[in-house]
N, C-alpha and C positions, 0 to 999 in steps of 0.2 A: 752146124758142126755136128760129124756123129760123135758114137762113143768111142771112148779110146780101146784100144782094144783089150778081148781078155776079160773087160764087164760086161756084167748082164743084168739086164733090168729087173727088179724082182717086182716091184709094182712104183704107180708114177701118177700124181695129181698134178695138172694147169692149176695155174691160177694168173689172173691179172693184176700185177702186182700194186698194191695201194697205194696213192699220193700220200705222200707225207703231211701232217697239216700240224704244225706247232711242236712237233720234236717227236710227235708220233704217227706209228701208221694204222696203228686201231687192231693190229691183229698178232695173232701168236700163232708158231707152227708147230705143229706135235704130228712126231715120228714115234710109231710103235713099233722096233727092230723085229719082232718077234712075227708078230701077226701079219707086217707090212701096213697097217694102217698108218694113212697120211692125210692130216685135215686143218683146216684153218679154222684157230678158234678166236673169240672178240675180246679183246682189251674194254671192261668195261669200265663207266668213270669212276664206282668204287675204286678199279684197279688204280686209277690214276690220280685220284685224290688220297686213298690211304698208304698206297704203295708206292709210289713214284714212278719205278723203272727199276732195273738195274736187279740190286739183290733182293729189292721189292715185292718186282714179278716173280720172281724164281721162290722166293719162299712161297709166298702166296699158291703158284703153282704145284709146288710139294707138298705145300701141307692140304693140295685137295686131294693130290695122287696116293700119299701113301695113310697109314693107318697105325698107331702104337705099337703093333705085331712086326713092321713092316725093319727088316734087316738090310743092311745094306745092299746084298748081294740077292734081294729078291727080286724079282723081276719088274716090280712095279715102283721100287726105285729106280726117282729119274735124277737125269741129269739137264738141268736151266741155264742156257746164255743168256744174257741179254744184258744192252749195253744202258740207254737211258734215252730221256730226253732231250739231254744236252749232247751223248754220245754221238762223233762223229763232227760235230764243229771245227771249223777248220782255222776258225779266227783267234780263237784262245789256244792259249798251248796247254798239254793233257788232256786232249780231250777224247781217246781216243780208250779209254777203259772199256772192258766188260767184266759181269760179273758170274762165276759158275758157281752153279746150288747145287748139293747132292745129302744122301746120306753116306759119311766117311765109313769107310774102313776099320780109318785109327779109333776114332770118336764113339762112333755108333750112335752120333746125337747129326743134327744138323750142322753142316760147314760149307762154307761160303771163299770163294777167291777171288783174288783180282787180277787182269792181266791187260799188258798191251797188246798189240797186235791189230791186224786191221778185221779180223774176222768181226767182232763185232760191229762195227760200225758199217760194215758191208752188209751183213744180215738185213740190218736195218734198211738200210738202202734199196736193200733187195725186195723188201715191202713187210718185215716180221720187226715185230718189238723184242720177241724173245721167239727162241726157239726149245722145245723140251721134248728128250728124248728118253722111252720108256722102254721097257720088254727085254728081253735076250735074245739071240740069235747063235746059232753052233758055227755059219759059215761067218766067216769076217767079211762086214758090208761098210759101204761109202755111203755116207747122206752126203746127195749131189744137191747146192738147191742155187738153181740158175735165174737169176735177178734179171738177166740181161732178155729170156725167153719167157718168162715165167713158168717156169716147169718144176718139180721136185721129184727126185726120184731117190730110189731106196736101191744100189745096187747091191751085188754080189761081185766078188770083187779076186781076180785072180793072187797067187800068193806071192806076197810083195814083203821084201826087208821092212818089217815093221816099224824099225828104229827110227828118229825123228828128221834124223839128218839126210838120210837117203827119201821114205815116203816121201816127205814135204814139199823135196823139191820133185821127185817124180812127178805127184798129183798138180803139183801148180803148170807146169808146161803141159800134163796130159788133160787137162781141163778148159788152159785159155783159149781163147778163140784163136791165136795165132803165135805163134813162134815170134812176136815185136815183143821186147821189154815192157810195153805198156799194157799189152793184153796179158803178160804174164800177173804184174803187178796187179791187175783186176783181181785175181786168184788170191781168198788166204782159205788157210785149213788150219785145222783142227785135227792133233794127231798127237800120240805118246809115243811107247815102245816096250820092248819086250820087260825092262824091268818091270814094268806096273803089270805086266802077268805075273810076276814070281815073288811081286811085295807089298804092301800095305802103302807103303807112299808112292804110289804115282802122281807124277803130276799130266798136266796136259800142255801142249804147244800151238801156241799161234803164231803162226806164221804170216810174213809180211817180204814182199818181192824188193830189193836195195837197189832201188836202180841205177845207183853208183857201182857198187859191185859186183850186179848182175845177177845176182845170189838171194836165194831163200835163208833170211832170218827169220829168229823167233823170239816171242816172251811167255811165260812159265804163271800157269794157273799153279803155283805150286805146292800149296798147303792141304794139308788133312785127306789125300790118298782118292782124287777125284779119278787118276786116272787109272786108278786100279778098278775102280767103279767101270769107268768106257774100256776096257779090254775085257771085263769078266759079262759084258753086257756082246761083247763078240764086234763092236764097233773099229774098226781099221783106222776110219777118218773121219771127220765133218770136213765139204768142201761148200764153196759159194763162190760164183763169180756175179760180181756187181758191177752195175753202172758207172759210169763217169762221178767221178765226187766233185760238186762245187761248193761255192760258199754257201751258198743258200740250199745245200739238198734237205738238210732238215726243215726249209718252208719256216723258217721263222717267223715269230707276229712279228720282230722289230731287227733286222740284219744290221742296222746303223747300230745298236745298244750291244751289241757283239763286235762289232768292230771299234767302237769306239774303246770298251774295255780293253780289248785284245792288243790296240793301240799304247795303252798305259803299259801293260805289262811286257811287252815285244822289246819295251824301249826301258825298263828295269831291267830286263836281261840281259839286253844287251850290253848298256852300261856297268852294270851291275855284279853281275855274275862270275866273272874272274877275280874280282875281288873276296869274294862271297863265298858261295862254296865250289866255283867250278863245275859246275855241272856239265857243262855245252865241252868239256874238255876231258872229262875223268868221272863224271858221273860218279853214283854212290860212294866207289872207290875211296873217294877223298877224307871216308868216314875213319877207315885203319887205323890212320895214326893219330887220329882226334882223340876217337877211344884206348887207346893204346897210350895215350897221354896223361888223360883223368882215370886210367886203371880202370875200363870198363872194357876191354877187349878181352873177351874169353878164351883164356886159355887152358889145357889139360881139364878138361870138362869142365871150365868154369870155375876153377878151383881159384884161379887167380885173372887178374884183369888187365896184363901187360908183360910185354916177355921184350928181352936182348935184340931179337932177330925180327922185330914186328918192323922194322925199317924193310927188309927185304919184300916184302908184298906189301908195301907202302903204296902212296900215291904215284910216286914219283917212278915206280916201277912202270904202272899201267901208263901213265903217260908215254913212256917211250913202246908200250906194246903195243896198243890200240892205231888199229889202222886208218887212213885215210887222211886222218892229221884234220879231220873235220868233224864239225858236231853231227849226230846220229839223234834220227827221234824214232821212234815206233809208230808215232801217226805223222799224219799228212798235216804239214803248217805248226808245228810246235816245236816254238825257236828255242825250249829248255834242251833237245834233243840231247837226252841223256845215254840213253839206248849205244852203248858204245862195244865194238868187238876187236878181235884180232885176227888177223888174216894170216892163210898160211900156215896153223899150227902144225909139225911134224907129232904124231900121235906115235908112243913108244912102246904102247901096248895095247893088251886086248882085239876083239876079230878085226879093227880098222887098222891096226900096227901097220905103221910104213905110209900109210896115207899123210897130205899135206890137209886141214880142215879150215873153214871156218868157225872160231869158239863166240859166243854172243855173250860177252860180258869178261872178265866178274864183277859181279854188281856184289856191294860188301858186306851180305849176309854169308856169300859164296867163300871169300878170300878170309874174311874171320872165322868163317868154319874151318878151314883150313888151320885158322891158328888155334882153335880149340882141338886140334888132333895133335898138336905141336909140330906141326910141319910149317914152314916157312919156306918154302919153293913154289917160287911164278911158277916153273912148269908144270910143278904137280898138279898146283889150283886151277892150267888149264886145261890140263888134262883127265884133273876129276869133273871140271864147270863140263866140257864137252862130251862127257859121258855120262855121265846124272842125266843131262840135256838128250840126249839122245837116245837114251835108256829110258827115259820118265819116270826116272825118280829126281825126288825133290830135296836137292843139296842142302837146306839147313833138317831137314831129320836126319839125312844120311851123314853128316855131321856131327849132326848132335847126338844123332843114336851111334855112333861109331866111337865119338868121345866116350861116351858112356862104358862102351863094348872095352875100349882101352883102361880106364880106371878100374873096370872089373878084373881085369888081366893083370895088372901090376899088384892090386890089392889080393892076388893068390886065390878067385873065385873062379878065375877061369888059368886056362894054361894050353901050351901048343896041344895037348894031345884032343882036350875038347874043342881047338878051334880046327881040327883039320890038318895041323903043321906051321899055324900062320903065327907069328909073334904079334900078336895087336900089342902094343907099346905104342906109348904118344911120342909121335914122333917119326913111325917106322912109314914113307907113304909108300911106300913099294907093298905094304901088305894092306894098307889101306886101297889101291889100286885092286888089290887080286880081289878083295871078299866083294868088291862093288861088281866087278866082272863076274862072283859067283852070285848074286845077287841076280841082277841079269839073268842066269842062265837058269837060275830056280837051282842052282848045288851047292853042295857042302854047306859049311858051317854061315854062309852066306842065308839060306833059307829062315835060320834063327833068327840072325840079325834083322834082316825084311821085315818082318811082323813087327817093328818098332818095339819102343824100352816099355810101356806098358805090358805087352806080353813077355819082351824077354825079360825082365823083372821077374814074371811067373815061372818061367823056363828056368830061371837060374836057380831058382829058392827049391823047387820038386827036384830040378835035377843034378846040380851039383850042390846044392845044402847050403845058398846060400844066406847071409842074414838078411831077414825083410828089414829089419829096422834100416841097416846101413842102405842095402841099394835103393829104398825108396826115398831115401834125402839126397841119396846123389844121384838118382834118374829123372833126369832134366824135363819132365814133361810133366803136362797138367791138360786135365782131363782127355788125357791120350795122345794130345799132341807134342809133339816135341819143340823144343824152345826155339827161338830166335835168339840172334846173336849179339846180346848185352846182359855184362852181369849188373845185375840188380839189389848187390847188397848190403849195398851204402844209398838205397833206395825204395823206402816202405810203397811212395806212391806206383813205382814204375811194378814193385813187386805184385802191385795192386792193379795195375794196368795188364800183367799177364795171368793173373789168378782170375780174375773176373773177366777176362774177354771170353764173349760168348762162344766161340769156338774151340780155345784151349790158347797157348800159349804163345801167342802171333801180337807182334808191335804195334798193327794197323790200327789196333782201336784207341792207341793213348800210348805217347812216347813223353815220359815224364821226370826222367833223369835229370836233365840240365835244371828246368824248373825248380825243383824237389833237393837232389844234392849240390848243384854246384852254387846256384844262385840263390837257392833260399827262401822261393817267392811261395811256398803254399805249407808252412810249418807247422801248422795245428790239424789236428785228425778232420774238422772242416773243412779248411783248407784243399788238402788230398780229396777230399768227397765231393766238391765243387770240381775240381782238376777231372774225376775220375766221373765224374755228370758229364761235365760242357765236351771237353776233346772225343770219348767214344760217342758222343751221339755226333760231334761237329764231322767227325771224321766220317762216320756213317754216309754220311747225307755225300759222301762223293762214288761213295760205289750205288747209290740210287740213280742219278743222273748223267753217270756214265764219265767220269772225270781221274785223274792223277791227282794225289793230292800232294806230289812234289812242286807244284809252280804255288801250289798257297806259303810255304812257309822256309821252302829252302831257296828261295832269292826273298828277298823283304826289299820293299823300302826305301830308303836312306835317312827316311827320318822315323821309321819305327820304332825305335827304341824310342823316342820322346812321346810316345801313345804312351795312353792310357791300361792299355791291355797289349803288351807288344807281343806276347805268345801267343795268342789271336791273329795278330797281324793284319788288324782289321780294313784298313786299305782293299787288301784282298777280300778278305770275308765281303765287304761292300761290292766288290767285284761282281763276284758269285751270285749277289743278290740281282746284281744286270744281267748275268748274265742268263742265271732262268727264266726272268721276266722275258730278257729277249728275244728267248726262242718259246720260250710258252702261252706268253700273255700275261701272264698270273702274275702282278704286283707282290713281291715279299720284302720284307726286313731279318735282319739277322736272326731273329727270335721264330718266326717262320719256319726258317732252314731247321733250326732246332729240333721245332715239332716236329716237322717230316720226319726226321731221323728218329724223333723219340719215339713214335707210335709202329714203326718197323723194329727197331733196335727190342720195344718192349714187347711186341708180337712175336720176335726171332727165340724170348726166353719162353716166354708159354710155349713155341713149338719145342724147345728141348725139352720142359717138363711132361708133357706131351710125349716125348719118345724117354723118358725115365731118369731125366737128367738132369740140370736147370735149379739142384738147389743148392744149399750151402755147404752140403758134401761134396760137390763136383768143384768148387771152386777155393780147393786147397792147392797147396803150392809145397814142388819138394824143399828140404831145408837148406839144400845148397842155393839154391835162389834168394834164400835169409841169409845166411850165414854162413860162417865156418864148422863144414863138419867134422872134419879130422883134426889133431895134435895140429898136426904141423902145418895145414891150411890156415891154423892159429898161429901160429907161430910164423908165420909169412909175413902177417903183417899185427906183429902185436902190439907194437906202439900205439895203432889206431885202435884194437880191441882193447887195451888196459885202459887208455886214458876212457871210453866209455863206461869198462866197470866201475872207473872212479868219480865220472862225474855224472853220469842216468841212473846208476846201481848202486852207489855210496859204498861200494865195496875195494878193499884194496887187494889187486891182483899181488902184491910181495908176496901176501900172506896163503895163496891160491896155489894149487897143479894146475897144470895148465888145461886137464880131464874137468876139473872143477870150472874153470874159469871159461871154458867151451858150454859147461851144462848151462852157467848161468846166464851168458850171451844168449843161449838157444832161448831157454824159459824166455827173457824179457823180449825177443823179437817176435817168437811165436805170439804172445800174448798181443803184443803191440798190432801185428798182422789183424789177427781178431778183435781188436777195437778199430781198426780202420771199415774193416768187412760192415759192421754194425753201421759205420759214420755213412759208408756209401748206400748200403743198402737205406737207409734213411732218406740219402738225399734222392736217391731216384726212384721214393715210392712202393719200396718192397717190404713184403714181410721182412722179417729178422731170421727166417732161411731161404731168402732170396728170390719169393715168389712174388710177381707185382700182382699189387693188390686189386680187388676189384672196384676199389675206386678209383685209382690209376688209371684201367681199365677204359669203364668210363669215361673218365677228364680227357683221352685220347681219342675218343671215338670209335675204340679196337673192341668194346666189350661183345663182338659177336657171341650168340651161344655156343657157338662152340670153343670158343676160344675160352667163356666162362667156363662150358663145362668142366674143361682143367685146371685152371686155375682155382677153384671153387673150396675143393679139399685142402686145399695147403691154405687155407687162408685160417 
């Protein structure tokens, strides 16, 4: 096949692509956009015994490439795919994760994402465990890397609608070896859009060919502004065409102990899973009105946790949008096939107006963003889901930094003249559509908003005089990320789940609401510190080897609940444990999994301290994640806040303003936050400002010197 037309080679390495041998192929591919250097470097068994795979490699990676000095937007920040060991399985379902390393934008520390899509597990196939991309480039270039030839090339690349929806499917037809749905399907890419030039949250898209509807879909690297990283680095696209996928292409020691598992759990979902949470039908979705139920659905920036109108972007909504009337997965053989879209969309605005689309999702971080702006319109959410998407920005900042932008506006900090004309009001999504499309295009009052509530926080207080006390309790982000979509404040553990995630304000590492508030099961500040040990390191341990970690806990069972540990879910956790064995060799136990996760997880905070971050300053949390911070946020729901003054505070609200009875909520939770802080950094080994210790250290096997070196001081 030649090239398609319009590129041009800028430089290009063979190679023979590597057998797979137990879930890996021994090598890593580094692309230097800048210089064009392209070279195969070796997966050593350090790499594979302390790192696993996955966000393993990619930290490990970074923390050789860049240096303490090292800014996001320097050129020697990179950016790390890679999926896993287990990544790419075809007998378990999820198994088709990768994960992307970079230094954020928002952060300016280290952040990590996960995404479906088949590019990774293609990569792999293609003969790379990870790929990591460095340098800058002024021309917009394609990383080609052909699995099927062995070739890798660095083109230069004529100028193309960058946005996700148009490249994506471009580069997959101009890449396959032929015009048949099959050889398209061989094609995924890696691609964003022009938002992630003009904003601080890009995210990134992996694409995967539907060969039911014929169409390039995607799923969303979407956290902490990676793909503002790959547009300011001049990158267009990552492309890869790979081989045939079978069952055995990862070369497993034992393909029976993968199928036999994969056999248990094929046959819970399917039994299972309509009763359950629906997945194979409605995906995420199903989540809206659950939280909208127990008053954890965010709405008007979190101020409250359930609204009138949360029926209308309910479940039942997306069931009749969602096309095909069949279950959708993002990889190959994973019968949870959550992965669901809509076909057809009529778009009412912005440069595609009048187009019919296809939207991929909303998955219900997307549609509860939506009710944290106070909008409750299916069409709006999918037609903001399709332009975040195609823009490469990433719908819960844009969300949550938008919520933000609105409660600044009604609270008299901001007004139409500083936003350009626009009424941001909760609720308006016609002006919520226009700032996203200014966003996009790098104008107007859009520009502000882009740089997320961390900076415009700063913007507001220098340029319109606003109060730092107030907007930094209701700007929803911690350590520069912006929140995901649950309020948290009838939840010390969960509040603890996003103040301490290594990255900033992201679910992935410990979802601990049900647990904590509704059932009761981890009540003592132990308790939560145990919660907040086991789940981020369990959860860890699924972006190392390349996995979804929706098939561990969102079907269960049927006799879960009479475990032992049923928030574990341990059936599964047993699973997991075949299943590494099965493709690696390497006998574990639950305890095992643990470790792995522990000695990355604790290696991921020394590299934030390392870049300036990483202690018990960075892992405060604003107060609307606690509490009520306004009068009448109080007053929303005071019955629940008195009867606490009355029976944790010995105090009686009669005798209170309701100014008084806000102050003294605030004091006992703020306080309460800070005895959990102390309980966990206890239990996982850290100093008491959050540094792991250098016995810790040690006991993991991580104490390289260099990794002592920083760690050393804060001890």
């Amino acid at each position: 096949m030649g090239l398609p037309a319009g590129f041009r080679v800028i430089t290009e390495m063979t190679y023979t692509p590597s057998p797979l041998a137990r879930g890996y192929t021994g090598k890593t591919l580094y692309v230097h956009v800048g210089s064009g250097k392209i070279e195969s470097r070796p997966v050593t068994q350090q790499m594979r015994d302390v790192f696993i795979g996955g966000k393993g490699f990619g930290l490990w990676r970074l923390w050789n490439a860049v240096s303490p000095k090292t800014q996001w937007n320097d050129p020697e920040n990179e950016i790390v795919i890679a999926s896993g060991p287990v990544g790419g399985t075809t007998s378990y379902p999820g198994s088709g994760k990768s994960l992307v390393v970079s230094l954020s934008p928002l952060t300016g520390s280290v952040m990590d994402s996960n995404v479906g899509g088949y590019f990774g597990p293609y990569l792999k196939f293609s003969g790379w465990d990870a790929l990591e991309v460095q340098g800058k480039t002024r021309e917009d270039v394609v990383v080609f890397i052909d699995g099927t030839s062995g070739v890798v090339q660095l083109l230069a690349c004529p100028k193309l609608d960058v946005n996700t929806h148009v490249l994506s499917e471009t580069l997959m037809h101009a890449f396959a070896a032929s015009d048949a749905p099959r050889d398209i399907a061989a094609v995924s890419t890696v691609t964003t859009g022009e938002g992630a030039e003009h904003t601080r949250w890009g995210c990134l898209n992996f694409s995967f060919f539907d060969l039911k509807r014929k169409a390039a879909r995607i799923k969303q690297a979407g956290r902490g502004g990676i793909g503002t990283v790959f547009r300011d680095k001049g990158i267009a696209a990552l492309v890869v065409r790979s081989p045939a996928v079978k069952p055995d292409s990862n070369a497993p020691a034992d393909l029976s102990k993968l199928q036999g598992a994969g056999a248990r759990i094929n046959k819970e979902i399917l039994e299972l899973d309509e009763k359950q949470c629906d997945m194979r039908r409605v995906g995420t979705a199903h989540l809206v009105e659950i939280m909208d139920e127990y008053d954890l659905l965010p709405t008007h920036n979190y101020r409250f946790g359930s609204h009138p109108d949360a029926s209308k972007i309910a479940s039942s909504v997306w069931r009749q949008r969602f096309g095909q009337n069949m279950p959708d997965g993002c990889w190959i053989g994973c019968t949870m096939s959550c992965s669901h879209a809509v076909d057809d969309f009529p778009l009412r605005t912005g440069p595609y107006k009048g187009r019919r689309v296809l939207v991929d999702g909303p998955e219900y971080e997307t549609a509860a963003g939506s009710a944290n702006l106070g909008v409750f319109d299916p069409d709006f959410v999918l037609e903001m889901n399709f332009y975040c998407d195609t823009y490469g920005i990433d719908t819960i900042s844009f969300t949550t930094g938008l919520a933000f932008v609105m409660e600044c506006y009604e609270a008299g900090i901001l007004d139409s003249t500083k936003t350009g004309g626009l009424e941001l009001r909760f609720g308006n999504g016609d002006a919520a559509l226009a700032i996203l499309h200014q966003m996009a295009a790098g104008q107007g009052f859009g520009t502000v908003v882009g740089q997320g509530i961390r900076r415009m926080k700063d913007h507001f207080v220098r340029e319109f005089g606003a109060d730092r006390a107030f907007i930094d309790s209701i700007g929803m982000e911690a350590k520069g990320l912006e929140y995901s979509e649950y309020v948290t404040k009838e939840s010390l553990a969960m509040q603890g789940g996003y103040g301490l995630a290594l990255k900033g304000a992201q679910h992935d590492e410990a979802w601990l609401i049900f647990m904590d508030m509704v059932n009761n099961q981890i009540p003592t500040f132990e308790d939560k510190a145990e919660a907040l040990h086991y789940f981020p390191m369990w959860r860890t341990w699924f972006g190392l080897v390349g996995h979804c970690k929706l098939p561990w806990n969102d079907i269960e069972p049927a006799d879960n609940a009479t475990t032992s540990a049923p928030a574990k879910v341990p059936e599964h956790v047993a699973n997991y444990c075949e299943i590494f064995s099965g493709v690696t060799g390497i006998e574990v136990k639950p305890a095992d999994l643990i470790r792995q996760s522990e000695r990355v997880y604790n290696f991921q905070r020394a590299f934030n301290v390392r870049m300036g971050y990483g202690t018990r300053a960075h892992d405060r949390i604003p107060y609307r994640s606690a509490g009520p911070v306004t009068e009448a946020e109080y007053e929303s729901r005071h019955d629940r806040y008195d009867k606490q003054l009355r029976e944790k505070l010995g105090l009686d609200p009669a005798k209170m303003t309701t100014e008084a009875k806000v102050a003294a909520l605030r004091a006992h939770r703020e306080a309460q936050y800070e005895k959990l802080i102390d309980a966990v950094y206890k239990r996982r080994g850290w100093t008491a400002d959050g540094v792991p210790t250098l016995a810790k250290l040690k006991e993991l096997g991580i104490d390289f010197p260099e990794v002592v070196a920083v760690v050393q001081p804060h001890q």
